[in-house]
C-alpha positions as CSV (number, residue, x, y, z in Angstrom):
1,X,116.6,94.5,65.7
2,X,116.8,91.4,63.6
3,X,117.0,87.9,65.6
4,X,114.6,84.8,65.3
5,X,112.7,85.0,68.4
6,X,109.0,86.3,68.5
7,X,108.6,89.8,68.9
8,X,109.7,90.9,72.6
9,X,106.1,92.0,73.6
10,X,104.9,88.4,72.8
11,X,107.3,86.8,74.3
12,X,106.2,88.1,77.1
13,X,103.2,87.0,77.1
14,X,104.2,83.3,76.2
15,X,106.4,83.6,79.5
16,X,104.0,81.6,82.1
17,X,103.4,78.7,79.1
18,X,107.3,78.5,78.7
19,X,107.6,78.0,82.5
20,X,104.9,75.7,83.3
21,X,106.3,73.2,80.6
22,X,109.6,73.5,82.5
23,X,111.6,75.1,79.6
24,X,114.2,77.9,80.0
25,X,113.1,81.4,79.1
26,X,115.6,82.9,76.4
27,X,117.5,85.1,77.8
28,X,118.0,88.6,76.2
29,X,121.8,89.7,75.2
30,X,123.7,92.8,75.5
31,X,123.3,93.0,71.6
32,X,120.1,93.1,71.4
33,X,119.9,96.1,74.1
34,X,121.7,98.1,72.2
35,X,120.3,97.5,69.1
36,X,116.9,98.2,70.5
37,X,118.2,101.6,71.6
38,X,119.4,102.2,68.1
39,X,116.1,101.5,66.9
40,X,114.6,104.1,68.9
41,X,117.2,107.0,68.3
42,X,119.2,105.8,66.1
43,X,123.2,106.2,66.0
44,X,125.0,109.3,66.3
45,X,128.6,107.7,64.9
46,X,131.0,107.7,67.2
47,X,129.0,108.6,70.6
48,X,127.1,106.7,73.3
49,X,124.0,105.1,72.4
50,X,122.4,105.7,75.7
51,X,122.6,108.9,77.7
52,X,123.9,110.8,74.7
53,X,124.1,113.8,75.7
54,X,126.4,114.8,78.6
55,X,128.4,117.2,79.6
56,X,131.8,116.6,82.0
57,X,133.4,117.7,85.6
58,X,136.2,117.2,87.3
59,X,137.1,117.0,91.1
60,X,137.8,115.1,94.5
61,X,135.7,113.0,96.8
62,X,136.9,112.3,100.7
63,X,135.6,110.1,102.7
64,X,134.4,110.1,106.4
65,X,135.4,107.8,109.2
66,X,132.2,106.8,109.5
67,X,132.4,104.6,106.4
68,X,135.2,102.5,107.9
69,X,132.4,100.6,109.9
70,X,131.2,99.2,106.4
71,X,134.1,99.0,103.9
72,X,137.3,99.0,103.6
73,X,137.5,100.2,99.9
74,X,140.4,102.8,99.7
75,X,137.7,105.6,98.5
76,X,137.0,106.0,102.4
77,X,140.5,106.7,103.3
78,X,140.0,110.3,104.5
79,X,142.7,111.4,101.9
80,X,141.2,113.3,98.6
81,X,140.5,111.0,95.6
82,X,140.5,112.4,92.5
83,X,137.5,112.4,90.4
84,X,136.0,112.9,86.7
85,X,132.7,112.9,86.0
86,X,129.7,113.0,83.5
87,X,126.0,114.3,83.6
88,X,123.5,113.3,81.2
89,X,120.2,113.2,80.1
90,X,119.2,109.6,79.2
91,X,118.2,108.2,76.1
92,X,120.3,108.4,72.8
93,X,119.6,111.8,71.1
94,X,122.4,114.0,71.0
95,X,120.0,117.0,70.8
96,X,117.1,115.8,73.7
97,X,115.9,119.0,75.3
98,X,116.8,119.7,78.7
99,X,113.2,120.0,79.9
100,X,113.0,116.2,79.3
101,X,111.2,114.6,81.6
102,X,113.4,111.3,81.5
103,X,115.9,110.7,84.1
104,X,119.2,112.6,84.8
105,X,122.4,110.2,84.8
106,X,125.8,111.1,87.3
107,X,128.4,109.1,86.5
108,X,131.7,108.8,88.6
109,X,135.4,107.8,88.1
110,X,136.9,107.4,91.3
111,X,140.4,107.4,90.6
112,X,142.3,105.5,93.5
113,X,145.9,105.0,94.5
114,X,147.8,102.3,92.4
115,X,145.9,102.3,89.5
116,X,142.8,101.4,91.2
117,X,139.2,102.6,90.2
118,X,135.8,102.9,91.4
119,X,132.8,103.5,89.2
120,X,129.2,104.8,90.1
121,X,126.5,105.3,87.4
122,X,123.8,106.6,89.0
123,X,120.2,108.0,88.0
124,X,118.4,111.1,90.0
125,X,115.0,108.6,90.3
126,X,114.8,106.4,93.1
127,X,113.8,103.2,90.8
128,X,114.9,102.0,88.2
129,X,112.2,100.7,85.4
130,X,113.5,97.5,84.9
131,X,113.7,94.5,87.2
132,X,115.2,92.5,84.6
133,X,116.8,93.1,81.2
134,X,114.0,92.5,78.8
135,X,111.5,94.9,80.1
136,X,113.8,97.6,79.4
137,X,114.7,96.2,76.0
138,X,110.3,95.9,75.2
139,X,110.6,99.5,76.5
140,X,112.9,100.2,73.7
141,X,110.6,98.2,71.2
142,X,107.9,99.8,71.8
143,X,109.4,102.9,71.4
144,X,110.4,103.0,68.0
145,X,109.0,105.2,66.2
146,X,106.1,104.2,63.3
147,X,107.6,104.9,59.5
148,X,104.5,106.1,58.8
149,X,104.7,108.9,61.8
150,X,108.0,109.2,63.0
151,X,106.4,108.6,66.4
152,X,106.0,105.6,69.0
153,X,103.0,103.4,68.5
154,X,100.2,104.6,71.1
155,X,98.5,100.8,71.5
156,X,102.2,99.3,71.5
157,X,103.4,101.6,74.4
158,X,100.0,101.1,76.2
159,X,100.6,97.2,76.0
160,X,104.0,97.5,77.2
161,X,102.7,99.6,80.2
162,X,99.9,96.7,80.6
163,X,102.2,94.0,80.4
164,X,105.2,95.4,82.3
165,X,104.2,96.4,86.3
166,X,108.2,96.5,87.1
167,X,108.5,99.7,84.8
168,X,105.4,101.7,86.7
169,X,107.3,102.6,89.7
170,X,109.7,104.5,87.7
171,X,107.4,105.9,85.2
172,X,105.0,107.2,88.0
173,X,108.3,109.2,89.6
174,X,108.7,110.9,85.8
175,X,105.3,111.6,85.4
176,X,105.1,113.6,88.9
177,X,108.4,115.2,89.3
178,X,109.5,117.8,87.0
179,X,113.6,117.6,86.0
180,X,116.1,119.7,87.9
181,X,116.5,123.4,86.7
182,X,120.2,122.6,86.5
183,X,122.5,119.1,87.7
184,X,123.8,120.6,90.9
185,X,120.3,120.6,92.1
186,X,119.7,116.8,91.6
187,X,120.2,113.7,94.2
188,X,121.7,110.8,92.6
189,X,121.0,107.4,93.5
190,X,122.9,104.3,92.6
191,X,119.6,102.5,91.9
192,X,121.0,99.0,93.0
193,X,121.9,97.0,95.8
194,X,125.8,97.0,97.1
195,X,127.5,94.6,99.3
196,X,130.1,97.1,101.5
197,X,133.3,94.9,103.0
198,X,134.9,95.6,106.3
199,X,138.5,94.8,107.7
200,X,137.1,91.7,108.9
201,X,135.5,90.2,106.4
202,X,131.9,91.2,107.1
203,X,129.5,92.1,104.5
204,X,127.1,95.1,105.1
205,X,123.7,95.2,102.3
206,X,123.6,99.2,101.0
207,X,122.2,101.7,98.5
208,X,123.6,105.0,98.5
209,X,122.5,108.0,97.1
210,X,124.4,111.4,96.6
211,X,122.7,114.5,97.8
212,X,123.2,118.4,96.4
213,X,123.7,120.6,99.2
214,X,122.6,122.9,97.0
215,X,119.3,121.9,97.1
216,X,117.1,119.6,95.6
217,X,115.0,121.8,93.4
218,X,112.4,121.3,90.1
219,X,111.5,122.9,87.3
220,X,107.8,124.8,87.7
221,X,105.6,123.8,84.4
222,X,106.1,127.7,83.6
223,X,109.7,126.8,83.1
224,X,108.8,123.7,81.3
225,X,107.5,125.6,79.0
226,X,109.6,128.5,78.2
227,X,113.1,127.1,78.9
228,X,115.6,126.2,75.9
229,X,116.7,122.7,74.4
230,X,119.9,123.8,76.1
231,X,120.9,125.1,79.4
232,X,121.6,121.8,81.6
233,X,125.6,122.0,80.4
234,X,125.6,126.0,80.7
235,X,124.3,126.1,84.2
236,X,126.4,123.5,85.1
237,X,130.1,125.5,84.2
238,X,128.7,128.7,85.3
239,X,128.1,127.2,88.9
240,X,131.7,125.5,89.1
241,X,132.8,129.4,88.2
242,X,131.1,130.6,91.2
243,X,132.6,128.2,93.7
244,X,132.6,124.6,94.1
245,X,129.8,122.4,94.0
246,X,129.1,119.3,96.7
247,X,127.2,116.3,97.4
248,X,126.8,114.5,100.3
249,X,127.1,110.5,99.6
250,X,124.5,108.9,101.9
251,X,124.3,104.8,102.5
252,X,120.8,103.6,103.3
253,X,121.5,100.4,105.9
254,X,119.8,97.3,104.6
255,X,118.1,94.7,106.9
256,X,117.1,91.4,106.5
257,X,114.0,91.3,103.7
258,X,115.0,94.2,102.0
259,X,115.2,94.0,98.2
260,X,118.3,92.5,97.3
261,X,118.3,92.0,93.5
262,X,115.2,94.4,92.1
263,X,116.0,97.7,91.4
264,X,112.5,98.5,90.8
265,X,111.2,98.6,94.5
266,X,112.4,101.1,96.9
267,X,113.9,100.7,100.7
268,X,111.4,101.6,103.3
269,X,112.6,105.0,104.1
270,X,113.2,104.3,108.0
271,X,116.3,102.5,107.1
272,X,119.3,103.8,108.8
273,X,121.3,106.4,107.3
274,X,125.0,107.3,107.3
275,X,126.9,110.1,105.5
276,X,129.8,108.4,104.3
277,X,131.5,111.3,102.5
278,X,131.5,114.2,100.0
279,X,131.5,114.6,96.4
280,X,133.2,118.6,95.7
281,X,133.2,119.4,91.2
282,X,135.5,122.2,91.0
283,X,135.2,123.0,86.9
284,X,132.8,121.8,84.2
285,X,133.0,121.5,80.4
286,X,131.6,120.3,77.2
287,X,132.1,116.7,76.6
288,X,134.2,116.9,72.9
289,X,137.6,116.3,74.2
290,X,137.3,115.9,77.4
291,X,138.2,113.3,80.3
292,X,134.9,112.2,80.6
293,X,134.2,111.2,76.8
294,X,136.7,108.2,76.1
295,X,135.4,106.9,80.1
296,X,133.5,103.7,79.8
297,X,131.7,104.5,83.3
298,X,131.0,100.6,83.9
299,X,129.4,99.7,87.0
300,X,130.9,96.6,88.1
301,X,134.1,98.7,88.2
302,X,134.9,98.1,92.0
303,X,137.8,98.9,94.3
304,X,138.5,96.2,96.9
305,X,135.9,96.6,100.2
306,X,133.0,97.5,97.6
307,X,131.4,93.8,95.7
308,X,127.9,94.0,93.6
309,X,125.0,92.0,94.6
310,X,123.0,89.6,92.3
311,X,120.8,92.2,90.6
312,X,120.4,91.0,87.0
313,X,120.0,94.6,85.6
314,X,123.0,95.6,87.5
315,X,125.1,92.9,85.8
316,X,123.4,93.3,82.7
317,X,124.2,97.1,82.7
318,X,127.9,96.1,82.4
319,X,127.3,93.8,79.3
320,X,125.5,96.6,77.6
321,X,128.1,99.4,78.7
322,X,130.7,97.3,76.7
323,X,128.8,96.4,74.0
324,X,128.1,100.3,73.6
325,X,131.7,101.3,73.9
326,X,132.9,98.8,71.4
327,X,130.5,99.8,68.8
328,X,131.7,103.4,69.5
329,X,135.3,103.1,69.3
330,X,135.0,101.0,66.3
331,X,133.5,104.4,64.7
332,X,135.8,106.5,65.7
C-alpha cells in the first residue's frame, strides 16, 4: 500500500501521544482497505477483492406480523419478496479451501415493490474483529505475506494480536468453532447494530441473525482433514435439488447500554427475541453469470422502516464495498 503515513502497526502505537497533544488521528480510507486486501491476496482481475469466492441462490423471504411492532420497511409486508443471494468464504483467494477456518459471508438482495431494495451482508460469527476500520486494515498488513517466504510474518501477526484486543473476540470464535460442513447449516448474523422504524415514528435498537432450520452443524477435525478445497458450492445446489432450504430471521431486542456502535462485543444473550420472518432458497449455482455476481451487496442499502446506527465499521463497510466494485468493473 503506498501512502506517507507511518506504517499502520506504528501508528497505532503513536495513537495515545496523538491524543494527549489534542491532534486528530488520521483517519484510514476506503482505498487503503482495499489495497491492504490486495496486498495480502492479491487481485483476481475482474472479481471481488474480499469474499472471493462465492457461490449464488435465488428465492423469497416473507415476513411475520410480528415485525410490524418494530418496522414498517415493506420487507415485513406478509407478501413474498423476492430474493438473490450469495455465500462466501472470506478473504480474496478465488481458490481458499472450503475447510477454512475464516468466516462464512450470506449476502442478501431483498428486492421490494417499486424499485426498492434491502441489503444484508452478514457473517456466520457473532463478532466482528474490528471495532473500527484500521484494525482490520493492520490485520491486512500484517498479513502479507514475507517475499522471502510467501507467508505472513509470525512477530508481525503476534504484534497485531498484542496491540489489537477488538480483533480477539472474533479470532477466539475461529479458533474454537470448526466451519459448517455445508452453508445451509450456518446462522448468519448481521454483525452490527440496526435502528427498526414503526408507523409512528419510533425507533426500536436490533441485531438480527438468520438461523438454518436445518441445523447448525460443524465440521469434526476428521473432516478437516480429509475434505476437498471444494464442496461448499456443490453441497449447496445439491440441497436446493432436494427441497427448499430456510432460515428463520431472528431480532435480538436492544436495551438501554447495549452496544450501539462496536461490532466487536456481543448482546447479552437474555435479550428478547422475536422471529420476524423466513428466508426459503429454492435453486443454487455457480457464480460466473449469475444474478448474484454483478450485485454490489452494500450494506447501507435500506428500504424505508430499516436506518443504520453509528457503527463506524458498518459505514466504513459501504466505502470499501464501492471502492471494491469500481475497481472490478473497471477490469471487466
Amino acid at each position: 500500500m503506498q501512502n506517507n503515513r507511518l506504517p499502520s502497526l506504528l501508528l497505532a502505537s503513536a495513537l495515545p501521544l496523538v491524543a494527549s497533544l489534542g491532534m486528530a488521528a488520521p483517519e484510514v480510507t476506503a482505498e487503503q482497505a482495499v489495497a491492504a486486501i490486495e496486498g495480502v491476496f492479491g487481485v483476481t482481475p475482474g472479481e471481488r477483492r474480499n469474499h472471493t469466492k462465492g457461490t449464488c441462490a435465488t428465492g423469497e423471504f416473507v415476513g411475520r406480523p410480528a415485525a410490524a411492532a418494530y418496522s414498517r420497511s415493506a420487507l415485513f409486508s406478509g407478501a413474498p419478496v423476492p430474493v438473490v443471494a450469495r455465500f462466501s468464504l472470506a478473504g480474496g483467494n478465488p481458490k481458499a479451501p472450503d475447510t477454512a477456518k475464516s468466516p462464512r459471508g450470506m449476502a442478501l438482495e431483498f428486492k421490494l415493490g417499486d424499485g426498492q431494495l434491502q441489503h444484508m451482508t452478514m457473517l456466520n460469527t457473532p463478532v466482528f474483529g474490528a471495532a473500527q476500520p484500521q484494525t482490520f486494515v493492520d490485520q491486512m498488513l500484517a498479513m502479507k505475506p514475507d517475499p522471502a517466504t510467501g507467508k505472513p510474518d509470525p512477530e508481525r501477526l503476534k504484534a497485531f494480536k498484542a496491540s489489537h484486543p477488538d480483533h480477539l473476540a472474533h479470532a477466539k470464535f475461529l479458533e474454537e468453532n470448526n466451519p459448517p460442513p455445508s452453508y445451509a447449516n450456518s446462522s448468519y448474523f448481521g454483525i452490527h447494530t440496526f435502528k427498526f422504524i414503526d408507523n409512528n415514528n419510533r425507533t426500536t435498537l436490533v441485531r438480527w441473525r438468520f438461523v438454518p432450520q436445518d441445523g447448525e452443524r460443524r465440521l469434526s477435525a476428521e473432516e478437516l482433514a480429509s475434505l476437498p478445497a471444494d464442496f461448499l458450492e456443490q453441497r449447496l445446489i445439491e440441497r436446493t435439488r432436494q427441497g427448499p432450504v430456510r432460515w428463520d430471521m431472528v431480532l435480538s431486542i436492544g436495551e438501554p447500554g447495549d452496544p450501539e456502535d462496536n461490532p466487536t462485543l456481543a448482546w447479552p444473550e437474555n435479550r428478547q427475541q422475536v422471529t420476524v420472518g423466513t428466508l426459503t432458497l429454492s435453486a443454487a449455482m455457480p457464480q460466473k453469470g449469475a444474478a448474484c455476481e454483478p450485485i454490489n451487496f452494500d450494506p447501507l442499502v435500506m428500504s424505508d422502516g430499516i436506518a443504520p446506527s453509528d457503527d463506524p465499521v458498518l459505514r466504513f463497510r459501504s466505502q470499501a464495498y464501492a471502492t471494491s466494485f469500481a475497481r472490478r468493473l473497471g477490469e471487466r
